[in-house]
C-alpha positions in Angstrom: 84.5 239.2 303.5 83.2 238.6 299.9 79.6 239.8 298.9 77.0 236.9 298.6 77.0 237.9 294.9 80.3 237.2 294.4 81.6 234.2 292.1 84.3 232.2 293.8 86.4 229.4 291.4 90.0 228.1 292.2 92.0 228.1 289.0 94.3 225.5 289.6 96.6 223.3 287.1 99.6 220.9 287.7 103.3 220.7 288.2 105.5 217.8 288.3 107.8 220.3 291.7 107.1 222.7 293.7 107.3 226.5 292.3 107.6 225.3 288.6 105.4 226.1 285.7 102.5 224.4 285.0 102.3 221.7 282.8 99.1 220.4 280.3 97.2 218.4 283.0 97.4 214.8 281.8 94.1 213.1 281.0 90.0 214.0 281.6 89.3 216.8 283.9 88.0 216.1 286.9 84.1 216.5 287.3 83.3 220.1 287.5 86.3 221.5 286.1 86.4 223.2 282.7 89.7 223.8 280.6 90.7 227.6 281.1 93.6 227.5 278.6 96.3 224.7 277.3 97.4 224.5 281.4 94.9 225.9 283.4 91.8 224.9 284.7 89.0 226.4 286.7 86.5 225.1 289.1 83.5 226.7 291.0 83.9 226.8 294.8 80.6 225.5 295.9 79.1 228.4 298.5 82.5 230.0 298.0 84.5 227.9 300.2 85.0 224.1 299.0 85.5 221.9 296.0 86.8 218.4 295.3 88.9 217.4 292.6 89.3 213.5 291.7 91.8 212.3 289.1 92.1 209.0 287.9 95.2 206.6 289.1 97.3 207.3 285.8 96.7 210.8 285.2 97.0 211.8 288.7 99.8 215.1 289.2 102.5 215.2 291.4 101.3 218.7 292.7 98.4 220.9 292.1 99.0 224.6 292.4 96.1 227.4 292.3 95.2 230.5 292.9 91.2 231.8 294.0 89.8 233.9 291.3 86.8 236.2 292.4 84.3 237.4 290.2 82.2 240.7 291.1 79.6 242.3 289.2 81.6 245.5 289.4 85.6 243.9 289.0 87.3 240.5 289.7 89.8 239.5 292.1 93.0 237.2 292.5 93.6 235.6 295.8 97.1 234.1 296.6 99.5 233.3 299.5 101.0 236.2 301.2 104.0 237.2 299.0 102.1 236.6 296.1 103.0 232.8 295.1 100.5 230.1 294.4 99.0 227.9 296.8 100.6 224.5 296.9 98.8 220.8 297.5 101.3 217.6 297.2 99.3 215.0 296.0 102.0 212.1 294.0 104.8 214.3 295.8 106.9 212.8 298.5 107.3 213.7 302.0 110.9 215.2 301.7 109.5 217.7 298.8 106.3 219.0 300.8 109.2 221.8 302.8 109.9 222.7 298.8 106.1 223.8 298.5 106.4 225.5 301.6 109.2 227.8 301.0 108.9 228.3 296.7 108.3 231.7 297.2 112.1 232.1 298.8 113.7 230.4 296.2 117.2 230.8 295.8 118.3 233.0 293.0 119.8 229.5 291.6 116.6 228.1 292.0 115.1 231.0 290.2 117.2 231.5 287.2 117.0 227.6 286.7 113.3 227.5 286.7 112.6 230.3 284.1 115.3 229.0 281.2 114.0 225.3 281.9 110.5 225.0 283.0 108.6 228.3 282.9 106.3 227.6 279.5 106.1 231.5 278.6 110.0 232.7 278.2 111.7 235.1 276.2 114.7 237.5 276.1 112.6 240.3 277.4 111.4 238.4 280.6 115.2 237.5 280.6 116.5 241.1 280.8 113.7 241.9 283.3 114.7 239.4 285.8 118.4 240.1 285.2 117.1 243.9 286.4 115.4 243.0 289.1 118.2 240.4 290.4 120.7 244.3 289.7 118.6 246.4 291.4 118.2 243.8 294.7 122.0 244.5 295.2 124.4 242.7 293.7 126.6 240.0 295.4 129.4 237.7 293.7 126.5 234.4 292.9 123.8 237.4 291.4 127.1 238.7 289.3 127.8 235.2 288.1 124.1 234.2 287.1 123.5 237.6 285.3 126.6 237.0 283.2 126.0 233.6 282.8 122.1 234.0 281.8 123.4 237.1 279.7 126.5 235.9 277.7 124.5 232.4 276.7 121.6 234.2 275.4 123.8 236.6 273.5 125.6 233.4 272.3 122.0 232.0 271.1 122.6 228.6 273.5 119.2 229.3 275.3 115.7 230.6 273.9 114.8 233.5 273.0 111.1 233.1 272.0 109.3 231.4 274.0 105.8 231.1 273.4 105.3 234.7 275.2 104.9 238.2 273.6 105.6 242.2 274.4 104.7 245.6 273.0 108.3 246.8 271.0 108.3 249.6 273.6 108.8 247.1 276.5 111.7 245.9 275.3 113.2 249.2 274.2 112.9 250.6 277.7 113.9 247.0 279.6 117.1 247.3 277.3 117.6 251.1 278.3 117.2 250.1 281.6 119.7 247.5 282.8 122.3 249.3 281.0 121.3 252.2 284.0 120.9 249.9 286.7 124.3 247.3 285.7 126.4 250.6 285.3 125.4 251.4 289.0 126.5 248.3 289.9 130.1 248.1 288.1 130.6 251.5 289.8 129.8 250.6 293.3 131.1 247.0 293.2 134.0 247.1 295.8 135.0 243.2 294.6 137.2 242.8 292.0 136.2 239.4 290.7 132.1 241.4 290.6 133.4 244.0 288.2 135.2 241.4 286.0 132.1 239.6 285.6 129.6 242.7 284.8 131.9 244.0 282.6 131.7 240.9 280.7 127.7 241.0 281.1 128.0 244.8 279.2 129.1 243.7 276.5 126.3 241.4 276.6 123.2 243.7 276.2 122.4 246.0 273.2 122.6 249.6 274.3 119.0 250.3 273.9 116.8 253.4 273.7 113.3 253.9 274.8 112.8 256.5 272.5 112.1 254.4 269.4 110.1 251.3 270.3 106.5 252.5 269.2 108.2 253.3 265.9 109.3 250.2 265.1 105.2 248.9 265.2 104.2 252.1 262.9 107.2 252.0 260.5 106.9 248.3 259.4 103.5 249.4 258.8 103.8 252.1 256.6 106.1 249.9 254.3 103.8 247.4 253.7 101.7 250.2 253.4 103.2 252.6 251.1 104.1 249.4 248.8 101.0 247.6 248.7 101.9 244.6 250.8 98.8 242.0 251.7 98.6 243.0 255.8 95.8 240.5 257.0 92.0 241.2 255.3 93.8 244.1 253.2 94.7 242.9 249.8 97.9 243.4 248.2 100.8 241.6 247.5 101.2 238.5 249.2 104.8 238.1 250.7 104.4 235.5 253.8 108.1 236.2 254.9 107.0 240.2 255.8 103.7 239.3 257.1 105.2 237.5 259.9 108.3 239.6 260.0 105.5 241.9 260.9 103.9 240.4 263.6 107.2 239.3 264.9 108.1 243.0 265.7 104.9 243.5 266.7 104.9 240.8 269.5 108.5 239.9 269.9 110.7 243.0 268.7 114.2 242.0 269.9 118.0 242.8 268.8 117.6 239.7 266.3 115.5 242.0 263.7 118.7 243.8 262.9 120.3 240.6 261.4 116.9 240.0 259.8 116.9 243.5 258.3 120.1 243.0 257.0 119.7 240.1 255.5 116.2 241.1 254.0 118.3 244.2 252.4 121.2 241.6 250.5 118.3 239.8 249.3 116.3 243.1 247.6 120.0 243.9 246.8 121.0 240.4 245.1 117.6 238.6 244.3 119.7 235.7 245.7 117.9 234.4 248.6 121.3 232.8 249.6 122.8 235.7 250.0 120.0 237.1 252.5 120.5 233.7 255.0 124.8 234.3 254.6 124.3 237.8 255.6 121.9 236.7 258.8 124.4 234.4 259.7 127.3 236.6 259.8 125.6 239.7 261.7 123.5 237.6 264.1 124.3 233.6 263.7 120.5 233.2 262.7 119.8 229.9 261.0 117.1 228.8 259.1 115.7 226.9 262.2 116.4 230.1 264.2 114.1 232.0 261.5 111.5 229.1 261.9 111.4 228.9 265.9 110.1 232.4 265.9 106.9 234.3 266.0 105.1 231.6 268.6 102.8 233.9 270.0 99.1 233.2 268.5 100.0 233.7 264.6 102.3 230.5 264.1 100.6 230.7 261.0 99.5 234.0 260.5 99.8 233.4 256.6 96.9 230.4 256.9 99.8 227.9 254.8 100.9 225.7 257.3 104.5 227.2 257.8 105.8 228.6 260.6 107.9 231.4 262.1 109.6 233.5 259.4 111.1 230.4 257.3 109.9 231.7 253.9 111.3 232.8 250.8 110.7 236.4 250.4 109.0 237.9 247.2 111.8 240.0 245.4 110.5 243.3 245.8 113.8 245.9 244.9 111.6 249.0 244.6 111.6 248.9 248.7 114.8 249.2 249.7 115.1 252.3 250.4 112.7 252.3 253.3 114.0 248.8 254.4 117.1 250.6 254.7 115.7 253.9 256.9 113.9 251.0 259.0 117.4 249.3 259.8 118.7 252.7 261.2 115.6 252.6 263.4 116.0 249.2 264.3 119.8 249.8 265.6 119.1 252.9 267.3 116.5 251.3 269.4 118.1 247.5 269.5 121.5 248.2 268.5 124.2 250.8 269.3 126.9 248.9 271.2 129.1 249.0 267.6 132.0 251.4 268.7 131.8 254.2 266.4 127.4 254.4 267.7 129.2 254.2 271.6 131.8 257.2 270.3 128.3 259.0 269.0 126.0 258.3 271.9 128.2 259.9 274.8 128.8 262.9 272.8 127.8 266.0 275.5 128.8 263.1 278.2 132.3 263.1 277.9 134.2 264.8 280.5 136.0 267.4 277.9 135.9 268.1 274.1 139.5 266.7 273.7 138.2 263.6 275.0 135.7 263.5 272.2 138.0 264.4 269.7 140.3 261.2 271.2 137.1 259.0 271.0 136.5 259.7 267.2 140.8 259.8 267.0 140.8 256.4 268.2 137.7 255.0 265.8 139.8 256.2 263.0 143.0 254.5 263.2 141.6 251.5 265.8 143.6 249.3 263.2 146.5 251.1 263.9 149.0 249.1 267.1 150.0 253.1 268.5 146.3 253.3 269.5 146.5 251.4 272.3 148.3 254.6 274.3 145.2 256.8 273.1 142.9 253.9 274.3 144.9 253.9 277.7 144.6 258.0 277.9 140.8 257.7 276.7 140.0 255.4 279.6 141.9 257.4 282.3 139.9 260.4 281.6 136.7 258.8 281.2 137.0 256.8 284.7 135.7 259.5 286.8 132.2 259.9 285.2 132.3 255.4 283.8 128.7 254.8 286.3 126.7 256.4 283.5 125.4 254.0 281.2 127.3 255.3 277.5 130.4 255.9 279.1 130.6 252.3 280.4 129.4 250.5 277.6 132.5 252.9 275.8 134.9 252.0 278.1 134.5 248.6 277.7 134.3 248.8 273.5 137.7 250.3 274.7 139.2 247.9 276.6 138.0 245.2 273.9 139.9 247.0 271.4 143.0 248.0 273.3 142.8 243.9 273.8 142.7 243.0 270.5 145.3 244.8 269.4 147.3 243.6 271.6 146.6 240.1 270.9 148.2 241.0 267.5 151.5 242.3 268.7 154.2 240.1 268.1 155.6 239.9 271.5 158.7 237.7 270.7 160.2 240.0 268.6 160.3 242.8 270.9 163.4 244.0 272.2 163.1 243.5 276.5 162.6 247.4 276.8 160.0 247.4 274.8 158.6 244.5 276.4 158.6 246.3 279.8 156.5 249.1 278.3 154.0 247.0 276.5 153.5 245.1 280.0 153.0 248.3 281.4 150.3 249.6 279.2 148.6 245.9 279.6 148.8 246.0 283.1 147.8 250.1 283.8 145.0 249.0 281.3 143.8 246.1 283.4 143.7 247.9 286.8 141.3 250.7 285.5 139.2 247.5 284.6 139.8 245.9 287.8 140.5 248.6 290.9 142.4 245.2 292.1 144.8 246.2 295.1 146.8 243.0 294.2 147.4 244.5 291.0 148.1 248.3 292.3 150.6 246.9 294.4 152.5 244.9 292.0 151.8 247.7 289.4 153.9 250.0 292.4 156.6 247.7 292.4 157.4 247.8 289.2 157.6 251.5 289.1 160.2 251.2 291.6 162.4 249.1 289.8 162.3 251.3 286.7 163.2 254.1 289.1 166.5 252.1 290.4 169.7 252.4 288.0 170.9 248.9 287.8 168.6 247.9 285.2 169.3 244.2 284.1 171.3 243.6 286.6 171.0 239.8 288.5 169.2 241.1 291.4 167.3 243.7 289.4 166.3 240.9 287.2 165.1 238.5 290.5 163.1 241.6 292.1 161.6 242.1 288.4 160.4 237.9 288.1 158.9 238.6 291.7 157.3 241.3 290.6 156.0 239.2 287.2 155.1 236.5 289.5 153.2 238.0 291.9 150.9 239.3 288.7 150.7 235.9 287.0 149.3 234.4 290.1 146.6 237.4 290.2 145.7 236.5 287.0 145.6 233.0 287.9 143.5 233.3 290.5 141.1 236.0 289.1 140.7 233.4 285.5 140.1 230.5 287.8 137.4 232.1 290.0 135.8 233.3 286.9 135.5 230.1 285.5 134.7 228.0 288.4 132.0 230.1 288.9 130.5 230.3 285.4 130.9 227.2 284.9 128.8 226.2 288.2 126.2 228.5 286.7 126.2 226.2 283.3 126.3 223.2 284.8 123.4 223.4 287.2 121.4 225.2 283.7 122.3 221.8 282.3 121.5 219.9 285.3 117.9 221.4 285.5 117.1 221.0 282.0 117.8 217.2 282.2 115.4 216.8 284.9 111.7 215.4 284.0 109.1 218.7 283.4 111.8 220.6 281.5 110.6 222.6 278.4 114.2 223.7 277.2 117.2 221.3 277.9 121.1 223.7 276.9 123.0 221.7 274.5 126.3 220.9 275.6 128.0 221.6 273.4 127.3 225.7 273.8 127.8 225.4 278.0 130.5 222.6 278.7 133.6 224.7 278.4 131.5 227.9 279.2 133.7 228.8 282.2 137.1 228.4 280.2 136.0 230.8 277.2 134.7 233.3 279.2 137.8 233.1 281.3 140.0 233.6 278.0 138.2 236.6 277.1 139.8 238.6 280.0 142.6 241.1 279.3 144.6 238.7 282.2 145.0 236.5 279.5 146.9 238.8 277.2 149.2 239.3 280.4 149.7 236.0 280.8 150.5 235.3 277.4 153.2 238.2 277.4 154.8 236.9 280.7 155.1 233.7 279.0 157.6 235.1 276.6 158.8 237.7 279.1 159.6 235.2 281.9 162.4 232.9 280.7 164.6 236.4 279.7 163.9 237.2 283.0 164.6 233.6 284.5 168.0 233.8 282.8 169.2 237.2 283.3 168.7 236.3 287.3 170.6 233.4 287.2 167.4 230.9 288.2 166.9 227.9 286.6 164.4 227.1 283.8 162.1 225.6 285.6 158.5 227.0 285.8 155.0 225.8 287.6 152.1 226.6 285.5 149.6 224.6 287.4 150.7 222.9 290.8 148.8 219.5 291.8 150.0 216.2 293.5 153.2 214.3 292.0 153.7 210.6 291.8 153.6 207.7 289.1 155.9 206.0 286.2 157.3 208.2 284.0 156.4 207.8 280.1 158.4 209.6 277.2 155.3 210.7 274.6 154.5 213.1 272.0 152.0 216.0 272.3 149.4 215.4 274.0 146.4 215.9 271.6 147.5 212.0 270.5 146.9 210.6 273.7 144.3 207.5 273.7 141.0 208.9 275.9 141.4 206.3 277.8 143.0 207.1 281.0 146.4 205.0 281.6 146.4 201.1 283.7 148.9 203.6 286.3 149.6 207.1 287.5 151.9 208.6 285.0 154.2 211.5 284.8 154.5 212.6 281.1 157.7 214.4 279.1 155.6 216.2 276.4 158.3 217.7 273.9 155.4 220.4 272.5 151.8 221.5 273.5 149.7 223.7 271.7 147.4 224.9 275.0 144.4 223.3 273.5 144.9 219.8 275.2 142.7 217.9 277.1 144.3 216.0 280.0 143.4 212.5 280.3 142.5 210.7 283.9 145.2 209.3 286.0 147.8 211.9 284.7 149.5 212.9 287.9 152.1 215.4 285.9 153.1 217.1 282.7 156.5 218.6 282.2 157.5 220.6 279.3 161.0 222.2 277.7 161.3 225.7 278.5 160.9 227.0 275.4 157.6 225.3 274.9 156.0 226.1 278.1 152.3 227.5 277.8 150.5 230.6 279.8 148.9 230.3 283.0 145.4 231.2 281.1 145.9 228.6 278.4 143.4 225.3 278.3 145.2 223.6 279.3 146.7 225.3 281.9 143.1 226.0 283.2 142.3 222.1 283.1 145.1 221.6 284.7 144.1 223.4 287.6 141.0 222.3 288.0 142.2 218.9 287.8 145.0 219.2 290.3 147.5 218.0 287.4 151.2 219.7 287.7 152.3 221.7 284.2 155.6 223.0 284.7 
């Protein structure tokens, strides 16, 4: 029971569905109620039980949703439905949405996800990474994998917001950041799915490595720079430099990995004088824009400089004489925000690593990472750092590892290696992959090709067959792990771009950044450098067997007029009057299949991998590519 002294108001405001954020209520209040904030209003419950609220025919809301706000003389008090959601009240809503209302508290984590990057009002990277945490630490399945990497990887690719007109203490973010790399190495290390591990590993690489240690730092140290150099900081006088005043207030309200890019290019400028040369420099280390620059700092100080700008779109004053401690600030900016650079991974799991002859690999391997004999020290560095890869450095290092062992291996030229040699470097690919993976599809065809290389009639016709069933079985793996690692990314996109198309949205994706989401993700995996060396591999083999030339990249139903063409990529958009089965004398992988092409066969020496574009589209679009 409340105390007769006690003030009773619902604070209520509207919503155009069930369990979204509210929206500015549309025309006059209704009698009574007073304007709490730019959504929110409140009204006194008269003898703390009942009120009335009457909107006019045009401004009326599909939904109100409130909450009962208690005022004491000694405290206050906030009243909501059991499992702390807001109360609900269709008023424009229809029938078939009032079980939405009813159940918004047990959205699904779809639901969820979609709501806070399209219609929550007060979004930013940190309340991101928090509910990314949360979602991790409620046990991970294969949809919570999906949405985390999806949610993750876009905002590290800057295709959804990252200041959102919501603030936090530096300190916040440096712990939030500390933390998921704790709780997502927990989860790699207990995930017993392949296809999980594939997509958290690609999440790691997605999150800054973070440290809690530094985030009240970065609050006091931009202070003593404007400080020690005399720099106007609100009623203070000094020099007046608009681009660090709200540089200031940004790390003050919305400290975030962005304000190394910033740092760097605010240190090219006080290098150069060339203001040029500071926006080139952002772009290259964090793809920040000038529109980027201008969308932030959205918390209360849009214009904290009083001259109508806004964000941190401003030309700097050219003030040399600071570099220096600009410079010191950027270490402290990457130590808290940073650190996922491979020689800072190398440096943070020094007194972690299993042995000091593994350290000395680690720093072995930074050295001469340019170097193509690296990739066996990678492959060694990896098998000895598997036991102890739940801890949070040693993950984020294995996978810097694997990214380079991948890269180098992208630049091996694989047609001009000798078949032994071949046979080696699929070996190392593939012993590579399964530490990533722990797939049993893969140990198994991994164990039969150690028993070929054991037998002594290597090259032999029947050697040759049980070596292209071996090959195959791994290029359908592949297959199959790139396609469900696209299918379901791209699910995750789509329904993002789905939800920010509907009325109410606040932030609609572009297109452009999450149409072919799924693919690129998908061609990031290490399955794809497999592929691409069976492709060459595979018509030695083919021949050496005696089997014909023939092979099925992507399998789909056959029928329709054949058509002689050149490559693809000059196709009309326009889907064809009639099925068709095309002869394509080349393809470059990077074709899109028109409608109403039933087939596309290729010469054997032209034939593209099973990850290719293509190849991918192909599947998904039930088109044969042999």
């Amino acid at each position: 029971e409340l105390p007769e002294d006690a003030e009773v108001q619902l604070h209520w405001g509207s919503a155009p569905a069930a369990g979204s954020e509210w929206q500015a209520i549309d025309g006059p209040l209704p009698p009574g109620s007073t304007a709490f904030d730019d959504v929110a209003a409140r009204v006194k419950l008269t003898g703390q039980a009942r009120c009335q609220l009457s909107f006019k025919r045009a401004s009326t809301p599909r939904w109100v949703s409130f909450v009962v706000f208690v005022k004491f003389p000694s405290g206050e008090l906030w009243l909501k439905r059991e499992g702390g959601d807001n109360f609900w009240v269709p008023v424009l809503a229809s029938d078939d949405e009032v079980p939405a209302a009813q159940t918004a508290s047990e959205q699904s984590l779809s639901e969820r996800f979609c709501q806070a990057e399209t219609r929550y009002q007060h979004f930013t990277q940190f309340q991101r990474i928090c509910q990314c945490n949360d979602a991790l630490a409620a046990g991970v399945d294969f949809q919570t994998a999906a949405w985390i990497t999806t949610v993750l990887c876009l905002a590290d690719a800057k295709a959804l917001e990252w200041y959102r007109k919501s603030g936090y203490q530096p300190k916040d973010m440096a712990h939030a950041q500390e933390r998921i790399g704790g709780v997502m190495s927990t989860a790699v290390s207990n995930a017993s799915d392949p296809r999980i591990r594939t997509m958290l590993r690609l999440a790691v690489k997605a999150v800054p490595r973070g440290s809690s240690g530094g985030g009240d730092a970065i609050r006091h140290g931009i202070l003593n720079i404007m400080r020690t150099h005399g720099i106007k900081e609100g009623h203070r006088p000094g020099i007046e430099c608009k681009f660090i005043e709200q540089w200031h207030q940004k790390l003050h309200t919305n400290s975030a990995p962005d304000d190394i890019a910033i740092c760097e290019g605010y240190l090219a400028y006080l290098s150069s004088g060339n203001v040029d040369e500071m926006y080139r420099v952002m772009w290259e280390c964090g793809k920040l824009t000038r529109e980027d620059l201008g969308k932030m700092c959205q918390m209360g100080f849009k214009d904290h400089t009083k001259s109508g700008g806004r964000g941190l779109n401003f030309t700097p004053v050219h003030l040399p004489h600071m570099y220096d401690d600009v410079k010191n600030f950027l270490g402290l900016l990457k130590h808290v925000h940073g650190g996922t650079d491979l020689f800072a991974l190398c440096e943070a799991c020094k007194g972690q690593y299993p042995d000091h002859d593994s350290e000395c690999l680690a720093f072995s391997i930074f050295h001469s990472r340019e170097d193509p004999f690296s990739m066996g020290k990678i492959l060694d560095l990896r098998r000895r750092l598997e036991p102890i890869s739940w801890k949070r450095d040693v993950l984020m290092l294995d996978v810097a590892m694997e990214e380079q062992l991948r890269t180098l291996a992208e630049r091996s030229d694989v047609a001009a290696m000798p078949r032994d040699d071949l046979l080696t470097f699929i070996f190392l690919i593939l012993e590579d992959l399964m530490l990533s993976r722990h797939d049993p599809s893969l140990q198994q065809g991994y164990g039969l090709l150690q028993k070929l290389m054991q037998q002594g009639s290597k090259w032999s016709p029947e050697w040759c067959k049980m070596l292209h069933a071996a090959f195959d079985r791994l290029a359908l793996t592949c297959t199959a792990t790139a396609d469900c690692i696209s299918t379901a990314l791209q699910d995750c996109a789509d329904q993002l771009l789905q939800a920010g198309s509907k009325p109410g949205a606040v932030f609609s994706p572009e297109e452009k950044h999450l149409g072919t989401f799924g693919e690129e993700k998908a061609r990031c995996l290490t399955e794809r450098v497999l592929a691409q060396t069976l492709k060459v591999f595979m018509p030695q083999v083919r021949r050496l067997s005696g089997l014909g030339p023939w092979e099925v990249v992507a399998s789909g139903s056959l029928g329709g007029a054949v058509g002689v063409v050149q490559p693809v990529a000059q196709l009309p958009s326009e889907a064809p009057a009639e099925a068709q089965v095309l002869l394509v004398e080349t393809m470059t992988g990077w074709e899109d299949i028109p409608a109403n092409i039933h087939a596309i066969l290729l010469p054997a020496g032209q034939a593209v991998d099973t990850l290719s574009h293509v190849a991918i589209r192909a599947r998904n679009q039930e088109v044969l590519l042999a």
